[in-house]
N, C-alpha and C positions, 0 to 999 in steps of 0.2 A: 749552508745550514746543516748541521749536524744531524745522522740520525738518531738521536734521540728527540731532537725538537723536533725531526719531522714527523716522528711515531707521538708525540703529544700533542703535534696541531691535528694527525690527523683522528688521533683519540677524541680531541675535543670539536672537530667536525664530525662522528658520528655520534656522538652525544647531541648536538647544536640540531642535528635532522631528525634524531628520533623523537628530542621532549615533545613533538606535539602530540606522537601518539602516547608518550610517557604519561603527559596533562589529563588525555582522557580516561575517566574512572572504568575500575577494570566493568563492571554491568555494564554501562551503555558502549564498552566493544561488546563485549559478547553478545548484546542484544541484537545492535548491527551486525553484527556477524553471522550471528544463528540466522539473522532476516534474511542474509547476500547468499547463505548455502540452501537453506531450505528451498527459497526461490529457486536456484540451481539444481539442485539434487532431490529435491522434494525434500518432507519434513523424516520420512521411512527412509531415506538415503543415506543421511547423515549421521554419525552420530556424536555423542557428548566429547569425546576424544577431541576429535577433529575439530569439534566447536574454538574445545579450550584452546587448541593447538594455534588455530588459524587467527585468535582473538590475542596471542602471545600473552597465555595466561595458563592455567593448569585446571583439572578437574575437580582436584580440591576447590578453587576460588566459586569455579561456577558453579557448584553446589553448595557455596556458602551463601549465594546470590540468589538461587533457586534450587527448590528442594528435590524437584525431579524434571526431567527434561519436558513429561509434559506442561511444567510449570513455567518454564523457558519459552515452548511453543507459545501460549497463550498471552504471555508477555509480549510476543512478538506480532502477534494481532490485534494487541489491543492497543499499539504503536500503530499499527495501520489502519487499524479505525480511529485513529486520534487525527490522522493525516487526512480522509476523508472527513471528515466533522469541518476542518481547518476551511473547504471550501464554500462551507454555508455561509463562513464569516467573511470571506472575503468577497465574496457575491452580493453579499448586504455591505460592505464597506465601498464595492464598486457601485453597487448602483442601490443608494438609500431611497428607498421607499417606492423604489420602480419595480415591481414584482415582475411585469412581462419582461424589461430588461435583463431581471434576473434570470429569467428562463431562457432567457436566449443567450445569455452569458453562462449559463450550464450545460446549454450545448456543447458549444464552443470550447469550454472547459474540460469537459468528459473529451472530446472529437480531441485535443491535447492530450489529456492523459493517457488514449488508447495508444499515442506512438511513443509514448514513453516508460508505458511497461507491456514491452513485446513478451513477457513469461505470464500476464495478465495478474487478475486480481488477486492475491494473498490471501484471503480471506475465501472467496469462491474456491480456491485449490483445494486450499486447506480443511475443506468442509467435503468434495469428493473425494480426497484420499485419504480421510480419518471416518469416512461416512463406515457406518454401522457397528466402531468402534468403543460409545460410549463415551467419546473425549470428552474431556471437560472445557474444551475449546466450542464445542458445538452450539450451546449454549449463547457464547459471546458473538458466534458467527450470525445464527439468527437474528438475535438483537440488535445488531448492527445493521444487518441487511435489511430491514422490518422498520430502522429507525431511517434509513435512509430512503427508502420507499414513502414512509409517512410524510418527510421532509416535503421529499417533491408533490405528492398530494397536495401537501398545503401550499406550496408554490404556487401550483397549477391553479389551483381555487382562487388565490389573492390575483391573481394573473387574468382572473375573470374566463377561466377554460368551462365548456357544460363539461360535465360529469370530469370532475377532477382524478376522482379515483381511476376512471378505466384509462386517462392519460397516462396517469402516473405510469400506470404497469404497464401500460403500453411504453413508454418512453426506456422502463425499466428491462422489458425483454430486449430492445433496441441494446443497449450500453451490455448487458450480458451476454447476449447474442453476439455481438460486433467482438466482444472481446474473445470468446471462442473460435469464432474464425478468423480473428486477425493469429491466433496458436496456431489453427490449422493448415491455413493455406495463406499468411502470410501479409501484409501492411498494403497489398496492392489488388488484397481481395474485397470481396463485398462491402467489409468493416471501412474501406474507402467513404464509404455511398452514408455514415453512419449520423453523422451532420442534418446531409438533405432528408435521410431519412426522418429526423429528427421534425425537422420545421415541418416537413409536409403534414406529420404525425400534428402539433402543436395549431398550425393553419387547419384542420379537417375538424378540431376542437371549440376554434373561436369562432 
């Protein structure tokens, strides 16, 4: 093989591995993006350069996308409250019209998600480290955390729990608790115990 055909197969092998990320629209890299740095470096760590840089796009795009970086930030929270919402539905699609099932499938579910975001919650961070800031994120972070509090309220109630509200928050210090020290001191600290903690919490209710 000649080299020329071999400098155009392999032209056309690094064309053939990039179209996938060619395919995706330049916003949702950068949304992904901004989410995989911020999470890393915090949202004060980072900035709009590096975004566009890392998203193989430029600072013109991303601000054709979004008008200011903290427009970006809040874009990207409100993807991650879109991801927790996801698990209401699928909690009522596993188990239709079983509310105590459901609760115990939100265990189980949260006890999952604590090992799989060891940098914890995106929305909790992002609300410490923008705190007294003014953001326009703050807002969104409340709402979420307020609507997701409420959620389980109402769980807890259909699930036939006494006093659903003080479960709920109790359940709810449980999952934000676990998730702080699972940061602090690591997957094989307390936040282990965050499960059993859970049920015994849910058992001291019914």
């Amino acid at each position: 093989m000649s080299r020329t055909s071999s400098a155009k197969k392999s032209e056309t092998s690094n064309e053939i591995s990039a179209a996938p990320e060619d395919r995706i629209p330049p916003r949702e890299r950068i949304v992904s993006t901004a989410s995989e740095l911020f999470r890393e470096h915090g949202i004060r760590g980072i900035g709009v350069d590096a975004i566009a840089d890392a998203a193989s796009t430029n600072k013109m795009t991303l601000y054709r996308h979004f008008g200011s970086k903290d427009e970006l930030v809040c874009e990207t929270l409100r993807r991650a409250s879109e991801k927790a919402d996801a698990i209401w539905r699928d909690l009522e699609a596993a188990h239709p019209g079983d509310p105590s099932a459901q609760l115990d499938a939100w265990v189980e579910m949260r006890a999952q998600c604590l090992n799989g975001e060891p940098a914890g919650c995106d929305l909790a961070n992002a609300a410490i480290e923008l705190k007294g800031e003014g953001h326009p994120a703050h807002e969104m972070i409340e709402r979420h955390k307020a609507d997701q509090r409420d959620r389980l309220a109402a769980l807890c109630s259909a699930a036939g729990a006494r006093e659903p509200q003080l479960l709920a928050d109790t359940l709810t210090l449980l999952l934000e608790g676990a998730r702080v020290s699972r940061q602090a001191m690591g997957a094989a600290s307390c936040c282990g115990h965050f499960a059993k903690a859970c049920r015994a919490a849910i058992a001291s209710f019914t």
